[in-house]
MARDREN-832770 format. One line per 2 residues: number of its first residue (from 0); their letters; for each residue x, y, z of C-alpha. Coordinates in nm, 3 decimals, padded with zeros to 5 digits. Example, Ala and Ser with C-alpha at 12.3 -4.5 7.8 and 13.67 -1.06 7.14 Angstrom:
2
0	AS	01.230 -00.450 00.780  01.367 -00.106 00.714 .
END
This chain:
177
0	XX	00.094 -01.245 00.180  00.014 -00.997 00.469 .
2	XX	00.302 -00.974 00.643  00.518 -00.946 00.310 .
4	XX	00.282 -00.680 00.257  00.475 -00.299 00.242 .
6	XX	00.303 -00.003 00.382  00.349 00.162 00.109 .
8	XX	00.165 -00.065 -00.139  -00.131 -00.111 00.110 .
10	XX	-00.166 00.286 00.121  -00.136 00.295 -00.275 .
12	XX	-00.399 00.018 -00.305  -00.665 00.169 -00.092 .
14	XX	-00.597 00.545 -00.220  -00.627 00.433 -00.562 .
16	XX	-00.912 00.167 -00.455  -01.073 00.318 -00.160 .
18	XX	-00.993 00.688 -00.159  -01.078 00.776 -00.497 .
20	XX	-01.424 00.636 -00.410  -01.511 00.862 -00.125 .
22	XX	-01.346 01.147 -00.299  -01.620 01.062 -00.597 .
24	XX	-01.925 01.037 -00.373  -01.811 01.350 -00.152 .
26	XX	-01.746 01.621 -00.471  -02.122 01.472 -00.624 .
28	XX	-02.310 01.445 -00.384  -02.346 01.827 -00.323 .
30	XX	-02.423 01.872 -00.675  -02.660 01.585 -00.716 .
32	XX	-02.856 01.729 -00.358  -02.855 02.075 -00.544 .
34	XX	-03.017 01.926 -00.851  -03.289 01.698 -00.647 .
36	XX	-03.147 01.351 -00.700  -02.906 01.154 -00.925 .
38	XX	-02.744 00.774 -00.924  -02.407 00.688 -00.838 .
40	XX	-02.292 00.338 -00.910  -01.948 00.280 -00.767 .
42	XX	-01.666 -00.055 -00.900  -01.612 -00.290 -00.648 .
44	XX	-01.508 -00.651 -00.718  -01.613 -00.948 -00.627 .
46	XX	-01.277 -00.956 -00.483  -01.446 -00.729 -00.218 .
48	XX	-01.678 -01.016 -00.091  -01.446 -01.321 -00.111 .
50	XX	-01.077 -01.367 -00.009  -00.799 -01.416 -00.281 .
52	XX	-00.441 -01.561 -00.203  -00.189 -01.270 -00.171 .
54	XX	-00.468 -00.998 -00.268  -00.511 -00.874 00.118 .
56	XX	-00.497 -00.483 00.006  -00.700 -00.506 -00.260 .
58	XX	-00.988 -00.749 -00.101  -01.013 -00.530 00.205 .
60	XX	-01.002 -00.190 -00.010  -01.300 -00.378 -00.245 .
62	XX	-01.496 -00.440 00.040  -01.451 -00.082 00.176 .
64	XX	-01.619 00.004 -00.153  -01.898 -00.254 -00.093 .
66	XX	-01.931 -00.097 00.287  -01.891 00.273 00.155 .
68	XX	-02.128 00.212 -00.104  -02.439 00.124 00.127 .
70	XX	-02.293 00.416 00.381  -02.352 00.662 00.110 .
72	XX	-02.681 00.501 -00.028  -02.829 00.557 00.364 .
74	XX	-02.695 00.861 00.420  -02.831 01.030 00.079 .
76	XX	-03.169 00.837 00.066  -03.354 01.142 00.162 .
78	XX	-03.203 01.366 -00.074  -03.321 01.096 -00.370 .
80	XX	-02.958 00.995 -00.457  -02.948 00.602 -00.515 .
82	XX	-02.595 00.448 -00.476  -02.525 00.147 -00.577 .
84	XX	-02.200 -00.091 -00.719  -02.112 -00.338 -00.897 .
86	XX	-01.899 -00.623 -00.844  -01.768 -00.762 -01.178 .
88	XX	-01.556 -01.101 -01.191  -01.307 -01.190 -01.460 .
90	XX	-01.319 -00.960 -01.712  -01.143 -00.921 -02.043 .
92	XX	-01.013 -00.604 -02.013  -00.632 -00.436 -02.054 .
94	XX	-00.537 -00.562 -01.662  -00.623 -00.938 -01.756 .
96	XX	-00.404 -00.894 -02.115  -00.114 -00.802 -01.862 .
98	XX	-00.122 -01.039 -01.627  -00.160 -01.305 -01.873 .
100	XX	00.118 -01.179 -02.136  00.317 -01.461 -02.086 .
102	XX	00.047 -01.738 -02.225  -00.275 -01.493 -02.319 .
104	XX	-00.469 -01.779 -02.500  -00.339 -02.024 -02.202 .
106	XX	-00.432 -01.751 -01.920  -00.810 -01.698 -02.082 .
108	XX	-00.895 -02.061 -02.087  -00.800 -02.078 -01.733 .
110	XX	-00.978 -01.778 -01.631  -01.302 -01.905 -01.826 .
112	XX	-01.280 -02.232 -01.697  -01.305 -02.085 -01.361 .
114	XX	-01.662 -01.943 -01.428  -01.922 -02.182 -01.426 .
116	XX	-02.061 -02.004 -01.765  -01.713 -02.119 -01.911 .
118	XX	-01.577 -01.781 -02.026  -01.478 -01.442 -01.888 .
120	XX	-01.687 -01.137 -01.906  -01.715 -00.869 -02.170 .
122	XX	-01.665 -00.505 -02.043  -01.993 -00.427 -02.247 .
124	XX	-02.169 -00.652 -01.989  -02.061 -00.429 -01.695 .
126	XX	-02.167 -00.122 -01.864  -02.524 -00.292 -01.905 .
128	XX	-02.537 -00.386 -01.533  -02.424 00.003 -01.480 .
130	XX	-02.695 00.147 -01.721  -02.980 -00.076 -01.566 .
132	XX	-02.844 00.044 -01.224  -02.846 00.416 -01.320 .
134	XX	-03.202 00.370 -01.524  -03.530 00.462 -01.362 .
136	XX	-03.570 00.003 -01.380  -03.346 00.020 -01.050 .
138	XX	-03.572 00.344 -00.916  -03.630 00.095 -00.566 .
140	XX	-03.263 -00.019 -00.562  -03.014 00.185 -00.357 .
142	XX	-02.696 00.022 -00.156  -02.710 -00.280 -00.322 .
144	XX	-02.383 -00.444 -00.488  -02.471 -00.624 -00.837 .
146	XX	-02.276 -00.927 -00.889  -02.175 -00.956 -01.244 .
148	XX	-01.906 -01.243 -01.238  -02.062 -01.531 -01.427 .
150	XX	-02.116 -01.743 -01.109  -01.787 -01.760 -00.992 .
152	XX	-01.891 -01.612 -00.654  -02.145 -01.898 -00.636 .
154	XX	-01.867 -02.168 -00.693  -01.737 -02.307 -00.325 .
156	XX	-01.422 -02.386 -00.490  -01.464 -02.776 -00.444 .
158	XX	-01.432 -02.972 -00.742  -01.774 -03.178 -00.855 .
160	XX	-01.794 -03.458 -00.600  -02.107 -03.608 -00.684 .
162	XX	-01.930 -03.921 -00.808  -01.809 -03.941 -00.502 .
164	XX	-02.193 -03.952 -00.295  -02.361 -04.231 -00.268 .
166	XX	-02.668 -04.264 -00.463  -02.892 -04.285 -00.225 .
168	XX	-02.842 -03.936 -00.145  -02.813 -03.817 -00.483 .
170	XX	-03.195 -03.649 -00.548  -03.368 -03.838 -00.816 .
172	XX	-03.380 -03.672 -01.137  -03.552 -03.727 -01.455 .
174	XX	-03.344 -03.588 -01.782  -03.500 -03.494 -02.109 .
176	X	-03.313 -03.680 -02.361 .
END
């Protein structure tokens, strides 16, 4: 939690977070202005736009990326430099191996089941969403963060209740069987 939180681990979060950002954008940004354009697209999370239980450093530096991002896309605009981020969700990567070590099968299922399309991602599926972003298909997109988290951003966090409404409410559906 916050107040648990040392100084020292929020400034570590945001300079290896938040810093490292702006320290990206400032040192290309001259060169992509020299050379008439060029695409940035920055790593947030979706951690960035939604709250996560003792994750106060890294939400707020996330959403500095998310803020920084559309700063940058505004302020270079002119000089046809598109910025742009994405905002992945659970993804297999080396980080989610770690923090699941203990049960790795057990942790996967859990993190899957969290995402409405039942699995995590793929790192190759963030690289796609970074390729369309940097291809001349996202030529009218510029400060915008790309969601790529299998729906868990969409999810309230409330379990199905629909059981639980009365029918009358429920809309009336017909199902192909």
């Amino acid at each position: 939690n916050l107040e648990s939180l040392s100084i020292e681990d929020w400034n570590r979060t945001l300079a290896v977070t938040l810093t490292s950002t702006f320290l990206g954008i400032k040192y290309t940004v001259p060169i992509f202005r020299r050379q008439g354009g060029g695409v940035i697209v920055n790593t947030a999370s979706i951690s960035g736009i939604r709250a996560d239980y003792g994750m106060g450093a890294y939400n707020a530096a996330k959403a500095g990326v998310i803020n920084l991002t559309r700063n940058a896309a505004l302020e270079n605009a002119p000089h046809h430099i598109r910025v742009n981020c994405v905002c992945p969700g659970g993804i297999n990567t080396r980080v989610s191996q770690i923090l699941g070590r203990d049960d790795e099968e057990g942790f996967r299922q859990t993190m899957g089941d969290a995402h409405p399309l039942g699995r995590m991602g793929e790192p190759e599926e963030i690289a796609h969403a970074i390729l369309f972003l940097a291809s001349d298909a996202a030529s009218f997109i510029t400060g915008a963060s790309l969601v790529v988290d299998g729906g868990i951003i969409s999810h309230t966090g409330l379990p199905d209740l629909t059981a639980f409404t009365p029918p009358r409410l429920l809309p009336k559906c017909r199902h192909a069987d």
